[in-house]
C-alpha positions in Angstrom: 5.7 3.4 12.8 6.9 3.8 9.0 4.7 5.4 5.8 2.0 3.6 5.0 2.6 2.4 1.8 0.1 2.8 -0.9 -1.5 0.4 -4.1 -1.9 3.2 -7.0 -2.2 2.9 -10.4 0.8 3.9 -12.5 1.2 6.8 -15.3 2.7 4.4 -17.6 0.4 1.3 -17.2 0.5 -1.3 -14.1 0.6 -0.2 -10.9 3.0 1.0 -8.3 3.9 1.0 -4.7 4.2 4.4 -3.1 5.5 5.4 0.4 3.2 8.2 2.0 4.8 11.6 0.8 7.2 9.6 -1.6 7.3 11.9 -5.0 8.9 8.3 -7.0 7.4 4.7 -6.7 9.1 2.1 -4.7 8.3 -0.5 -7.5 6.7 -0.4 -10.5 4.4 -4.0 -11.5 2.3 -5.3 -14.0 -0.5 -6.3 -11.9 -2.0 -4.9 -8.7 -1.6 -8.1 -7.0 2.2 -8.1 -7.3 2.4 -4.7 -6.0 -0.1 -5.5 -3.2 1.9 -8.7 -2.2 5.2 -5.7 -2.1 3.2 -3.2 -0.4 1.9 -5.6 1.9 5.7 -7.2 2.8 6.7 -3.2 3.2 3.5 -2.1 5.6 4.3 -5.1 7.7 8.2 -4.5 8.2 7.3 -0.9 8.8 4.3 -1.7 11.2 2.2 1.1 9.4 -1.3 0.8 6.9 -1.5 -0.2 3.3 -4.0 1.4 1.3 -5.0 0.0 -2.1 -6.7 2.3 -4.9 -9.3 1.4 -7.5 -8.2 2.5 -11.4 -9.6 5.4 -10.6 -7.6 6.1 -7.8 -10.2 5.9 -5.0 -9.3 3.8 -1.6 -11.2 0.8 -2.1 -9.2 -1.3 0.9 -7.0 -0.9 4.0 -5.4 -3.0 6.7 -3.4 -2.1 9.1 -0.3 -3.6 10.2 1.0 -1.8 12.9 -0.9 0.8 15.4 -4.2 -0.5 14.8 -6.4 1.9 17.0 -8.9 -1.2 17.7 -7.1 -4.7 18.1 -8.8 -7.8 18.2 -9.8 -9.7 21.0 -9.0 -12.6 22.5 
């Protein structure tokens, strides 16, 4: 399992897609919805969580992509 990759917003404006631990962004966007579509592409390849942040940095979402500790049914 990768880093999960996280939605935050970014010093300079937009927002940013950072690895868990990472001290630099992956990629720096415009929009949180770009860099949610990136984090999401990332979290998937790496089979890990993405977690996406409010402006105010809180966790306001996350889906797993990987170990998820209770998988659907069916």
């Amino acid at each position: 399992m990768g880093k999960n990759q996280h939605v935050t917003p970014h010093k300079d404006g937009g927002w940013q897609v950072k690895g868990a631990g990472n001290s630099k962004a992956t990629k720096v966007t415009k929009t949180q919805t770009e860099a949610i579509s990136i984090a999401k592409g990332i979290a998937k390849n790496n089979k890990s969580e993405l977690l996406i942040h409010n402006k105010g940095g809180r966790i306001r979402q996350k889906n797993s992509y990987g170990n998820d500790s209770f998988p659907p049914r069916g």
